[in-house]
C-alpha positions in Angstrom: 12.1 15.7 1.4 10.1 12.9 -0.2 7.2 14.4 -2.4 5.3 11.5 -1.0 5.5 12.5 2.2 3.8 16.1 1.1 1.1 13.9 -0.7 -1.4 13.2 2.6 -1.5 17.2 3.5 -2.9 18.1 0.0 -6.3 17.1 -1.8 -6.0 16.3 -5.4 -8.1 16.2 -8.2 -6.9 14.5 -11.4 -3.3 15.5 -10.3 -3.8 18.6 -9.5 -2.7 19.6 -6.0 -5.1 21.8 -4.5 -3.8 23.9 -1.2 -6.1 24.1 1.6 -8.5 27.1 2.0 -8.5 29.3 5.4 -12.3 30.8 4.1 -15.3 29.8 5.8 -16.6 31.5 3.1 -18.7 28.4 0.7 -18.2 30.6 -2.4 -21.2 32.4 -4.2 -22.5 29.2 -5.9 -25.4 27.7 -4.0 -27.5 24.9 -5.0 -29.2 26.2 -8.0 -32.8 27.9 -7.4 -32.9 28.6 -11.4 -31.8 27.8 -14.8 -31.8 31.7 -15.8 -28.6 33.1 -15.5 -29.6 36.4 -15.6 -31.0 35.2 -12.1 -27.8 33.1 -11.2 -24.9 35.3 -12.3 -22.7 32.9 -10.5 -23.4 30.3 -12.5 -23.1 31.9 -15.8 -22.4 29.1 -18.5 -19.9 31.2 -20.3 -18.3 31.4 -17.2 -17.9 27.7 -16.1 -16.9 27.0 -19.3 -14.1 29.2 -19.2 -13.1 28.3 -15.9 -13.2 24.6 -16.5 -11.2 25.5 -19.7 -8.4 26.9 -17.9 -8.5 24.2 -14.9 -8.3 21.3 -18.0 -5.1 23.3 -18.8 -4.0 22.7 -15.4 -4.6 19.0 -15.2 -3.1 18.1 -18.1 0.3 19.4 -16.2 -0.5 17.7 -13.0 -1.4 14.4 -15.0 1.7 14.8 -17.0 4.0 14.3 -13.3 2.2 11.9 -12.3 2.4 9.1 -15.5 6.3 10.1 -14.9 6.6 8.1 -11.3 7.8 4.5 -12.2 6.7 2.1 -13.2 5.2 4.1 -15.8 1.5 3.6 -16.8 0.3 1.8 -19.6 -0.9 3.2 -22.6 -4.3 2.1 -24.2 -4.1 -0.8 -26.5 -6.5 1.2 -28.8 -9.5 3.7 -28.9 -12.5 3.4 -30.0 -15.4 6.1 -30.7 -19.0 5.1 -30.1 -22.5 6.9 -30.7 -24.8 8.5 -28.0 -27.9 7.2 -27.8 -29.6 7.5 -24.5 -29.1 11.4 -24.2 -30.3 14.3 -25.3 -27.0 15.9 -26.1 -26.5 13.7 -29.7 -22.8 13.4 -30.4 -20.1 10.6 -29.7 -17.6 9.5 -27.3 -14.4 7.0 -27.0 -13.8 4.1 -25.2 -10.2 3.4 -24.0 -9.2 0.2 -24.0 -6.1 -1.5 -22.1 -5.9 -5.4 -22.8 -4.0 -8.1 -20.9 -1.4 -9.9 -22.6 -2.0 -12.7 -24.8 -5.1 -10.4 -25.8 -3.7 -9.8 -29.5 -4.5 -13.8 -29.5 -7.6 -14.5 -28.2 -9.4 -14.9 -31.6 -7.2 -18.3 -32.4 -8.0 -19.4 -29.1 -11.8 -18.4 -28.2 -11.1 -16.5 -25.3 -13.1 -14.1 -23.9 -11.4 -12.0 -20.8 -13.8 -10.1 -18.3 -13.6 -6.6 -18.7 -13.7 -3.6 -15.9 -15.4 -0.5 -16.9 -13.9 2.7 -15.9 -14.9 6.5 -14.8 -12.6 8.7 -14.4 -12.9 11.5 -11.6 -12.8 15.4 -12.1 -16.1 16.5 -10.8 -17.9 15.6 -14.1 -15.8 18.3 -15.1 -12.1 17.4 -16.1 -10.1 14.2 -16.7 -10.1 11.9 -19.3 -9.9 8.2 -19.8 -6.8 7.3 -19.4 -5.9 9.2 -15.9 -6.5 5.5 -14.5 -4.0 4.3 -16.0 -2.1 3.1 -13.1 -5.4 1.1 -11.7 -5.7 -0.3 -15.0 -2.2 -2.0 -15.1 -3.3 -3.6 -11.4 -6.6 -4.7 -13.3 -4.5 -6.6 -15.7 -2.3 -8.0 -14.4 -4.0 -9.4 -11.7 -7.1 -9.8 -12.9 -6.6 -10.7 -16.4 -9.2 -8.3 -17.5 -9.6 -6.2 -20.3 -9.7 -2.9 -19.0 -11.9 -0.2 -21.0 -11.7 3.5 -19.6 -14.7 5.9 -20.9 -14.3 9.4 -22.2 -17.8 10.1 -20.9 -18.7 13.7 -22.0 -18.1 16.4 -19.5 -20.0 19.4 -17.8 -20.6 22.7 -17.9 -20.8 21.5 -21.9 -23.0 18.5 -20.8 -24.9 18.7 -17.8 -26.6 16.0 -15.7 -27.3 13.2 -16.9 -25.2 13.4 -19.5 -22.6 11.4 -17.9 -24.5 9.1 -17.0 -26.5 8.3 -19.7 -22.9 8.1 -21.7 -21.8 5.4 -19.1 -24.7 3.3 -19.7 -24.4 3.9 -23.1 -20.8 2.3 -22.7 -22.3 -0.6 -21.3 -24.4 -1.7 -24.0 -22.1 -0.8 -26.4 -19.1 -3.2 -24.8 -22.3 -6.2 -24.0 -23.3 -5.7 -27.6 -20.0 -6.1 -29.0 -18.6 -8.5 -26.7 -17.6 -11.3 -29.4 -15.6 -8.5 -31.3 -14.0 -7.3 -28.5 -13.0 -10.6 -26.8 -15.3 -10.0 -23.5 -16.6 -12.4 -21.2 -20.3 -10.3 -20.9 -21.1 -12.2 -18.0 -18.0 -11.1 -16.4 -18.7 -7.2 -15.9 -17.6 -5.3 -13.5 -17.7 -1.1 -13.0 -15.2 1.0 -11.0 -14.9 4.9 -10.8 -12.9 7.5 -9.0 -15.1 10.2 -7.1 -17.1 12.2 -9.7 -16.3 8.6 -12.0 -17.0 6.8 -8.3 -20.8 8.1 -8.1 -20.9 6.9 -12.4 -19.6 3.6 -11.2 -22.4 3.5 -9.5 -25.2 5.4 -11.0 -24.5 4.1 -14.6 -26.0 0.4 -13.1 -28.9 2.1 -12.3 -29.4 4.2 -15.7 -28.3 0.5 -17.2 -31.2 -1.1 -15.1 -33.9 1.7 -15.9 -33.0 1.3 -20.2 -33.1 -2.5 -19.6 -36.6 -2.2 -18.7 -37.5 0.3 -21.6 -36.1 -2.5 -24.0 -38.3 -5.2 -22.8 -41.5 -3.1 -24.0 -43.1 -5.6 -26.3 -43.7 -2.6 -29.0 -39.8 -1.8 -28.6 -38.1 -3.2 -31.9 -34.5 -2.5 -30.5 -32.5 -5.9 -31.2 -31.9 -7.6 -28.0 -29.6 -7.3 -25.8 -26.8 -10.5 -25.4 -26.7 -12.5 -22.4 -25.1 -10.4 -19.6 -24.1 -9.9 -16.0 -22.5 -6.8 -13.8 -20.8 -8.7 -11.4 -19.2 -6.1 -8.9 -18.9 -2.1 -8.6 -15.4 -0.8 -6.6 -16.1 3.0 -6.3 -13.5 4.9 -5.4 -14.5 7.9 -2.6 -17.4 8.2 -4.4 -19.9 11.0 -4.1 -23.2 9.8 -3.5 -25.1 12.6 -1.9 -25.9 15.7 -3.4 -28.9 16.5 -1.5 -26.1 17.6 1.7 -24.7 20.6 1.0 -20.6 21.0 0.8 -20.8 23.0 3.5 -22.4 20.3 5.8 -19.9 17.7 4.5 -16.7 20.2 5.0 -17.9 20.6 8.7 -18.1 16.5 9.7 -15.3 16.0 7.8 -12.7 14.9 10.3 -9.4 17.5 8.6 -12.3 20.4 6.6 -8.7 22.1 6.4 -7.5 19.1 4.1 -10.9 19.2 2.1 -11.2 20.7 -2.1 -12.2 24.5 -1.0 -15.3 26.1 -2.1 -14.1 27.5 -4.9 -13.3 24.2 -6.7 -16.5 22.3 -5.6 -18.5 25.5 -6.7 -17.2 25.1 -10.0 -18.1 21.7 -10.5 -21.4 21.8 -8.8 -22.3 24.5 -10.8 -21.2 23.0 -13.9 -22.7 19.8 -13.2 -26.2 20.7 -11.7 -28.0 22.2 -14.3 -30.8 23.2 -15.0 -31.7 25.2 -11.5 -34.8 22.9 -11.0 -32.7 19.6 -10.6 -33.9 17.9 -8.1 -30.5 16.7 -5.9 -32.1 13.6 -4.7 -32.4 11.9 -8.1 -31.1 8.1 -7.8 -28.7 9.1 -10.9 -27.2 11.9 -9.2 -27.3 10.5 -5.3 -27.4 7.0 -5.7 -28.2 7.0 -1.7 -31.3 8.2 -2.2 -32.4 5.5 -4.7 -35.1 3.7 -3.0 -34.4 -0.2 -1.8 -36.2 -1.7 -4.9 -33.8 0.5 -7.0 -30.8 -0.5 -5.6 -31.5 -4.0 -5.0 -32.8 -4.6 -9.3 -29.4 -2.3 -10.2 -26.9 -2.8 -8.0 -24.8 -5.8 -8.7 -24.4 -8.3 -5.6 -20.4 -7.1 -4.7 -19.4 -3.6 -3.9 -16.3 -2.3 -3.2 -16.3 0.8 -1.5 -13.1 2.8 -0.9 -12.7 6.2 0.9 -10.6 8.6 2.3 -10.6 9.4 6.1 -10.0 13.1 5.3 -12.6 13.3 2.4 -15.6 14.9 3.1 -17.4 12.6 1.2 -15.5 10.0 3.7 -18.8 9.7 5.7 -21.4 9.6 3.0 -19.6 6.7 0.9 -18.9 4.3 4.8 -23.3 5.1 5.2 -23.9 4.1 1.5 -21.3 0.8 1.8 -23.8 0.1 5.1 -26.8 0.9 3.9 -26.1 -2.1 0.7 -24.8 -4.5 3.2 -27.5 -4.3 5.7 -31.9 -5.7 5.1 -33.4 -5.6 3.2 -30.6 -4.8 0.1 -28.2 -7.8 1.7 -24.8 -7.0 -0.5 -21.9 -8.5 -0.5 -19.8 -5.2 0.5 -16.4 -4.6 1.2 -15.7 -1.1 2.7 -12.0 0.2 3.7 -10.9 4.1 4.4 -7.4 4.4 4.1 -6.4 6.0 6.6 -4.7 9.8 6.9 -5.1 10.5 3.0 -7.3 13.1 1.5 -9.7 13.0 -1.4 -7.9 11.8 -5.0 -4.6 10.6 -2.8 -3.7 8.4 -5.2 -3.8 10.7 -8.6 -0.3 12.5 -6.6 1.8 14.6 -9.4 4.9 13.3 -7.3 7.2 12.5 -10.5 9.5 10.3 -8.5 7.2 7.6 -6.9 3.2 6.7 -6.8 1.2 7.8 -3.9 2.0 5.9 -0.8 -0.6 3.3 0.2 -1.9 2.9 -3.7 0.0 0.2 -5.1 -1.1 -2.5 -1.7 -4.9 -0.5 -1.7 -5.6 -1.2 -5.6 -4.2 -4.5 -5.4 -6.5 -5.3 -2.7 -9.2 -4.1 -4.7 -7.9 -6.4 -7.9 -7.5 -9.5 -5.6 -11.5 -8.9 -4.4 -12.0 -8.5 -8.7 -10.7 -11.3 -9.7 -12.1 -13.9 -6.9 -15.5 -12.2 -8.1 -14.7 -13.0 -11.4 -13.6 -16.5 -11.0 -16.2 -17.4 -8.7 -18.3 -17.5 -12.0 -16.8 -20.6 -13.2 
């Protein structure tokens, strides 16, 4: 039997397959009431960080099978490592990059390519760059569009907002650098996958908040180049932390097809710290931004993609409605492909991509590039 044919009954995260739970049991991790984990034993940092150890382990395996279905992915054109500078957690990062062809040229000739910035799913968690790598080759060769893919740090290490602030970060960095790097910075587009769907998202809105710190008269940051995010295509993107799992699990159309408690309680727990967060933060749930919010951040085209056995299926279709309708007036395009669960498309099915991806992300390249040459 076709290992594709097995991919629809099983969620995936990052490529790892995750068998259904029977428990109605949500797992002993609640929405945090404290930061003391004497007080939230559940949530014990040494804990997550041991679990999310061994579940990295896991992923790399489930990744591995999935670069191995042809035609293989591409590899990043090069890497680079960039400072922190919006959060507290001081460190760096990489950027992975994937160019078009004709890239390795584009100093003789001028040319400056768009460029689609990238956030990889794993529940803020796991994953790394490059497990787009399959969208990315769509990006390129469709769009012609340099394709950077960001290592943004991960939780229970880094908390909220770390992620975020890392993804913005990313953004400035490319914008600043743009001439370097051959980018067209008024050509910008995000795009994410789940946890990297909600950054997709969220990042414009951190973006939009450090924009206005810079424009302080007594701020003597240099300024910041000419610019323009032109689209977001989120990828079943979570966007809603103030409903609990257990909520979403039971208006989810298949809650047997859904990532069980045990996984989500991981990366909530990781993720949503300290106990005092409050889950309706625009960087966290971009659906509770307020209208001004979204309508200064969020670009004027959104892609919205979901999963109709997600159980974040319901909350990405109300945000994609909520941006096209007054007073926000977005250009959106929603579509929920049908009979898949959450992370379909990241399948460790060594013998042949995920059914539905390779006509779904051309779709979403198609929408891309008509954004991007629309500009012209």
């Amino acid at each position: 039997m076709s290992g594709a044919k097995l991919v629809p009954n099983i969620p995936t995260v990052e490529g790892i397959p995750i068998p259904p739970t029977t428990s109605k049991d949500e797992g002993s991790w609640v929405r945090p009431e404290t930061a003391d984990d004497v007080n939230n034993p559940a949530s014990s940092r040494w804990y997550l960080k041991a679990q999310a150890s061994a579940l990295r382990s896991g992923q790399y395996i489930g990744m591995t099978l999935h670069y191995l279905a042809s035609p293989r992915p591409p590899n990043p054109s090069f890497t680079l490592t960039i400072p922190s500078l919006l959060s507290k957690y001081k460190g760096t990062f990489t950027l992975q990059f994937y160019t078009p062809k004709g890239y390795q040229d584009a100093s003789k000739h001028g040319k400056r390519y768009p460029a689609v910035v990238n956030f990889h799913g794993g529940g803020f968690t796991i994953g790394n760059g490059t497990d787009d790598a399959r969208f990315a080759r769509y990006v390129l060769d469709t769009c012609d569009a340099v394709f950077v893919s960001v290592d943004y740090r991960l939780a229970p290490e880094y908390p909220f907002p770390t992620a975020v602030d890392d993804a913005a970060d990313a953004l400035f960095y490319i914008i600043r650098q743009s001439a370097d790097l051959h980018i067209d910075p008024m050509k910008l587009a995000t795009s994410g996958f789940s946890a990297g769907g909600n950054i997709a998202i969220t990042a414009t809105l951190r973006f939009n908040e450090h924009l206005k710190e810079l424009a302080d008269p007594e701020n003597k940051a240099p300024p910041v180049p000419e610019h323009k995010i032109r689209a977001i295509a989120t990828w079943y993107p979570v966007t809603d932390y103030s409903v609990s799992r257990a909520e979403k699990r039971a208006t989810c159309v298949k809650p047997e097809h859904t990532l069980p408690p045990t996984m989500t309680n991981l990366f909530d727990g990781s993720y949503l710290y300290p106990g005092d967060l409050k889950m309706d933060h625009p960087w966290l749930s971009p659906s509770r931004a307020s209208n001004e919010e979204l309508k200064e951040a969020i670009p004027q085209n959104v892609l919205v993609y979901t999963c109709e056995w997600d159980m974040l299926q319901k909350e990405g279709e109300a945000f994609a409605k909520r941006l096209a309708a007054e007073p926000l007036n977005k250009t959106v395009h929603h579509r929920m492909i049908p009979g898949v669960p959450h992370g379909w498309d990241k399948s460790p099915d060594p013998l042949k991509p995920a059914m539905h991806t390779q006509e779904v992300y051309t779709d979403c390249c198609r929408k891309l590039l008509s954004i991007f040459n629309a500009v012209d």
